[in-house]
N, C-alpha and C positions, 0 to 999 in steps of 0.2 A: 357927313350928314346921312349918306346911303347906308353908311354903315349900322347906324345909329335905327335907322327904319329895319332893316332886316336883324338888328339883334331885338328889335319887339317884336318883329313877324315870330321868331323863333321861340320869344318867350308866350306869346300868344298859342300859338300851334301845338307847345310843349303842357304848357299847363290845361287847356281844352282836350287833348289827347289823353292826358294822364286821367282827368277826370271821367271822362269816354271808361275808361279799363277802369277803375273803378266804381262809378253808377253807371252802367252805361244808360239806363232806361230815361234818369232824371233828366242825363246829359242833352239823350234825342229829344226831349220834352220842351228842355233850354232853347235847345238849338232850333227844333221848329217854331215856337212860341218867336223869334226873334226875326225867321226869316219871315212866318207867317206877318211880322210887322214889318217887315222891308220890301212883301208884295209877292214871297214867292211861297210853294206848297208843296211841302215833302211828305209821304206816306211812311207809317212806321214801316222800319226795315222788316224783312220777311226773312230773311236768316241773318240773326244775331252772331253767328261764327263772322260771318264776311263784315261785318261794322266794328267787331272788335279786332278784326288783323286789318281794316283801314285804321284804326286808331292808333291800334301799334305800330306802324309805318307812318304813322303822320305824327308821334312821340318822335321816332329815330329822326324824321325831317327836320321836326323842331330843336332836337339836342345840336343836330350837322346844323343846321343855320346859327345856334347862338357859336357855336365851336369857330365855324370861319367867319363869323360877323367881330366876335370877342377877337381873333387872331389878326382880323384886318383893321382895328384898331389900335390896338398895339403894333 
């Protein structure tokens, strides 16, 4: 069943990341817009180099989690 939770964390993190590297602007838009509804308040980034190599490191997260989530089901 753990398994099952971390291969959606993976596929979550994977597909938000990849969309991150390509809108990144729409993405922060998303993503504020959602947390601004869940109560919390993020500032547009001030250097867009550093939110797209978090993004690309949170793509690589999401690939490595579905990779040993998919492997510990099997």
């Amino acid at each position: 069943m753990i398994d099952i939770f971390f291969l959606l964390l993976g596929i979550v993190a994977f597909t938000y990341c990849f969309s991150a590297l390509l809108r990144p602007y729409e993405t922060w838009k998303a993503a504020a817009k959602l947390n601004a509804w869940l109560g919390f308040q993020f500032d547009e980034p001030k250097d867009w180099d550093t939110y797209l190599f978090a993004a690309f490191g949170g793509l690589i997260f999401g690939l490595i989690t579905i990779v040993v989530a998919l492997t510990s089901l099997f």
